[in-house]
C-alpha positions in Angstrom: 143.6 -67.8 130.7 144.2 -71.6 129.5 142.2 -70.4 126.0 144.4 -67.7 125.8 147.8 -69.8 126.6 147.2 -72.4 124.3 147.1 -74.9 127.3 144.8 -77.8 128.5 143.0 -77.4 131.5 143.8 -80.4 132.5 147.4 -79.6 132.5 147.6 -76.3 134.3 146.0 -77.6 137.0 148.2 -80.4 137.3 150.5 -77.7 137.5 149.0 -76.1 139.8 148.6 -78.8 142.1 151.4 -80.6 141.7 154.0 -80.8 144.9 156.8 -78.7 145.4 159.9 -80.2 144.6 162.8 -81.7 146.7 164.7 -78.9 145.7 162.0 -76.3 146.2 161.7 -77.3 149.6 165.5 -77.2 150.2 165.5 -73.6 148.8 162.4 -72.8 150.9 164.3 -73.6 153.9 167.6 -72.0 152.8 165.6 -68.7 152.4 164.0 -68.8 155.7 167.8 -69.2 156.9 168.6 -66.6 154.7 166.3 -64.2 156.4 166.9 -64.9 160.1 170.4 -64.4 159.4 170.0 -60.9 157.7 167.7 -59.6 160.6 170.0 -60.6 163.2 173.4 -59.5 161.1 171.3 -57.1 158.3 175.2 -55.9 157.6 176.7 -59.3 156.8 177.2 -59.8 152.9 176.9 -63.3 151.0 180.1 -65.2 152.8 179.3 -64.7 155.9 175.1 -65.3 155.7 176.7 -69.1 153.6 179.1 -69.5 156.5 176.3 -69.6 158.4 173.5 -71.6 156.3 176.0 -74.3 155.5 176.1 -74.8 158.9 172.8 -75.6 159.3 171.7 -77.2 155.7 174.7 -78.3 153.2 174.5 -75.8 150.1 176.8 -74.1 147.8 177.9 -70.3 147.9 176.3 -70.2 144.4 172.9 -70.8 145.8 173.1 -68.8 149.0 174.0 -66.1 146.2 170.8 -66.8 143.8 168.5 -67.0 146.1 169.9 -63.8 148.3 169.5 -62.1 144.4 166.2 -63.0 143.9 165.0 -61.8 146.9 166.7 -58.7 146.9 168.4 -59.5 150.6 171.6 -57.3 150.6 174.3 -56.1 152.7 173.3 -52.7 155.0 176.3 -51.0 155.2 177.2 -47.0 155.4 180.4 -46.0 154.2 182.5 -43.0 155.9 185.9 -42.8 156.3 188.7 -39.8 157.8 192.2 -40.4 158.4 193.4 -39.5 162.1 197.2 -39.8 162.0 199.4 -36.8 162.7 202.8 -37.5 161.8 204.0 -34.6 161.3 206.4 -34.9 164.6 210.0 -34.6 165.1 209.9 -37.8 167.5 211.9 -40.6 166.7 210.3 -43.6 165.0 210.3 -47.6 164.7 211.8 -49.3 162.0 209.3 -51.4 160.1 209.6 -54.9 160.8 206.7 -56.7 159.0 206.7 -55.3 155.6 203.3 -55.9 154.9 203.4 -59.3 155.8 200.6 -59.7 157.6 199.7 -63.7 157.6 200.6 -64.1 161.3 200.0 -68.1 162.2 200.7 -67.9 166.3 198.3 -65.1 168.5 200.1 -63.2 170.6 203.6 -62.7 168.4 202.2 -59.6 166.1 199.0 -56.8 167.3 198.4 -53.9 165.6 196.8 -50.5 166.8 195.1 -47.4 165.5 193.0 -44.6 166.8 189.6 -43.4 165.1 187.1 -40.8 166.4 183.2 -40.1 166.0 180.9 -37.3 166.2 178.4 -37.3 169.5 176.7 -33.9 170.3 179.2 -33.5 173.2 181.9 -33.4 171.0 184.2 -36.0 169.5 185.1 -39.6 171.1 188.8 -40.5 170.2 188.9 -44.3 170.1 192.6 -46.6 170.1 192.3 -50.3 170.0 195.2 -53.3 169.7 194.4 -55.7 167.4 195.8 -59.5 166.9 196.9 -60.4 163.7 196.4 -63.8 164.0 193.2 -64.6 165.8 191.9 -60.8 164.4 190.9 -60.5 168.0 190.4 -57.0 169.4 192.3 -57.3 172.8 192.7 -54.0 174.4 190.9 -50.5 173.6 190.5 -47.6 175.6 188.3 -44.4 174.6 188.4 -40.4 175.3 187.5 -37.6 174.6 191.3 -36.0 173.4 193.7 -38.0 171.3 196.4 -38.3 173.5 199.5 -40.6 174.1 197.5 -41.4 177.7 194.7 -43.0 174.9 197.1 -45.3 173.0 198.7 -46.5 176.8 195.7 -47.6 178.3 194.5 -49.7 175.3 198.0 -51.5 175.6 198.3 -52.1 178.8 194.6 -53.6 179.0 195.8 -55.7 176.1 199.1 -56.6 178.0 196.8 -57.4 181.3 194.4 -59.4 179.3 196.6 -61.5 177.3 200.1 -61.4 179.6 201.8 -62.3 176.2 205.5 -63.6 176.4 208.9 -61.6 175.0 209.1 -61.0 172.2 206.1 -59.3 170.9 205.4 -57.1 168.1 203.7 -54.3 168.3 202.7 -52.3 164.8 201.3 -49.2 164.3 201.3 -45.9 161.9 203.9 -42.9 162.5 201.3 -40.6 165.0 202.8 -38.9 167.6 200.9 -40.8 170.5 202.9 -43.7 169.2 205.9 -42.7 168.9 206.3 -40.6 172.7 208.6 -41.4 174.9 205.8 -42.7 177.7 204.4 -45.2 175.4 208.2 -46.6 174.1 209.1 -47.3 177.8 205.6 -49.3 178.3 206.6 -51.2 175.6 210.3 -51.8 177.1 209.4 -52.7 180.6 207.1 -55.4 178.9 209.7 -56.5 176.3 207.6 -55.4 173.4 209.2 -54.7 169.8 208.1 -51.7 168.4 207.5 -51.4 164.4 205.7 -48.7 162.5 204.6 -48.4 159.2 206.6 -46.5 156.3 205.9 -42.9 155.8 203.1 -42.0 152.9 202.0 -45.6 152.7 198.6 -46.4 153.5 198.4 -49.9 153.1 201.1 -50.3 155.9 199.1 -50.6 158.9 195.9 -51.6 156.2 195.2 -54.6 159.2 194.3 -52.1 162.2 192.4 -49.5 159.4 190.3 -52.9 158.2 189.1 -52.9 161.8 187.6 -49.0 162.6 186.5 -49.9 158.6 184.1 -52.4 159.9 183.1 -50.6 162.9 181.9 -47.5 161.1 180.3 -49.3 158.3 178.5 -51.8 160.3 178.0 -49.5 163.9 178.6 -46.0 164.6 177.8 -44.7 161.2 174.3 -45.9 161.7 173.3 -43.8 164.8 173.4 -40.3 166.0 175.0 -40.1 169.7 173.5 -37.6 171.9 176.9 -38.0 174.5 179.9 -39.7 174.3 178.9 -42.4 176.8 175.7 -43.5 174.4 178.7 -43.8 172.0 181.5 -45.8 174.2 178.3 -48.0 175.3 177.5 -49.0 171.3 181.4 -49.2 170.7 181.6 -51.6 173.6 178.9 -54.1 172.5 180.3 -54.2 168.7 183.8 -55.3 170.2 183.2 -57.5 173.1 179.5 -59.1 172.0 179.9 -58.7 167.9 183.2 -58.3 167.2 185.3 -60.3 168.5 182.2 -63.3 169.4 179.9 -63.3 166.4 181.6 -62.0 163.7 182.8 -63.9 160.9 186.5 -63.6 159.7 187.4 -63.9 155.9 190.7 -64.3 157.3 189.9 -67.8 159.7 187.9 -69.4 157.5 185.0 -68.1 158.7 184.6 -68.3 161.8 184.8 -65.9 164.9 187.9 -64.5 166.5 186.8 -66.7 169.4 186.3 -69.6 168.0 189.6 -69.8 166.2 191.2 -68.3 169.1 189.4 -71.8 171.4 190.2 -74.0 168.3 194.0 -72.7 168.1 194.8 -73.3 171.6 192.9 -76.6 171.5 195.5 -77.7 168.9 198.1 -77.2 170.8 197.2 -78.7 173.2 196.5 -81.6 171.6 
């Protein structure tokens, strides 16, 4: 092989033998990161896997990219998507009050809600969640199997039992029926909640709650058959209370967790 190189024995195996760089080792160790990172998250793309490396060994995006490249370590994701609103309703609706503007610095002054359903072999599991703007946390969801008004209540008023927020609250959500009945207005009323909706035949309106039943599709449900709707609210739990709103990092916050921002905001204040 050296004949046929043109190269001096000698030299290849000083090659061969010589030691493996300080950089070689650095990227050695940044792949091993790399790897225990995608088997735990295997959905996680490149900002989130770097959130976490840097963490642990200083290194650029760049390099977390490369290397990821090189090794062929990408994002396992499953796109599916269905809308679920039904406006088409002769109830009286919210005025919009946000106007797409969605940078919320305080928790607790803005959530957002939606309802999303999948597919078990018992038929389909309607799911309506309220979501914080600022801290992105999840903090109330409530699951059936019929898309009622009885859905979108329950998740609200485990959100308002959870968070006891103060007057003055926003609440935003699309134009569906469930949101705009008369049971769900007065919960909202005793508990001195603003209610805004989006504008009709805009999608990007309530984009924020969407973003949310997004992720859990792409990086949950849409990776399992569910024989019963209770092997589905079980895997829906988990991804909100243990991944969601615990382990997964935000674009939004910097990257970190809903709960560590959430902790780290309330610590300021404090302070």
């Amino acid at each position: 092989m050296c004949n046929l190189l043109e190269v001096a024995r000698s030299g290849y195996y000083d090659w061969v033998e010589r030691p493996a760089s300080q950089r070689e080792i650095k990227h050695n160790r940044i792949l091993r990161e790399i790897k225990r990172i995608h088997r735990k998250y295997p959905v996680w793309g490149v900002d989130p896997i770097w959130a976490e490396v840097k963490e642990i060994i200083p290194c650029s995006r760049n390099t977390v990219y490369s290397i990821m490249k090189k090794n062929g370590i990408k994002s396992k994701r499953k796109a599916k998507w269905k809308a679920t609103t039904n406006s088409n309703h002769n109830l009286a609706v919210a005025p919009n009050l946000l106007d797409q503007n969605f940078d919320i610095k305080v928790p607790n002054t803005v959530w957002v809600g939606d309802i999303t359903y999948h597919w078990t072999e018992e038929g389909w599991l309607y799911t309506a969640i309220v979501k914080d703007l600022c801290t992105k946390d999840v903090v109330g969801y409530a699951m059936s199997d019929r898309m009622t008004k009885e859905l979108v209540i329950k998740a609200m008023e485990i959100a308002l039992r959870r968070e006891k927020p103060s007057p003055g609250l926003i609440f935003y959500s699309d134009r569906g029926s469930q949101y705009c009945s008369n049971d769900f207005k007065d919960l909202l009323k005793v508990n001195h909640v603003s209610q805004s909706m989006s504008r009709k035949g805009n999608p990007y309106d309530n984009a924020c709650a969407e973003n949310f039943f997004s992720c859990l599709k792409c990086e949950c449900t849409n990776f399992y058959s569910f024989r019963t709707r209770e092997a589905a609210k079980q895997a829906i739990f988990e991804y909100i209370e243990v991944y969601y709103n615990r382990q997964r990092r935000h674009a939004a916050l910097g990257w970190i967790t809903p709960a560590a921002y959430k902790k780290m905001w309330y610590w300021n204040l404090a302070a």
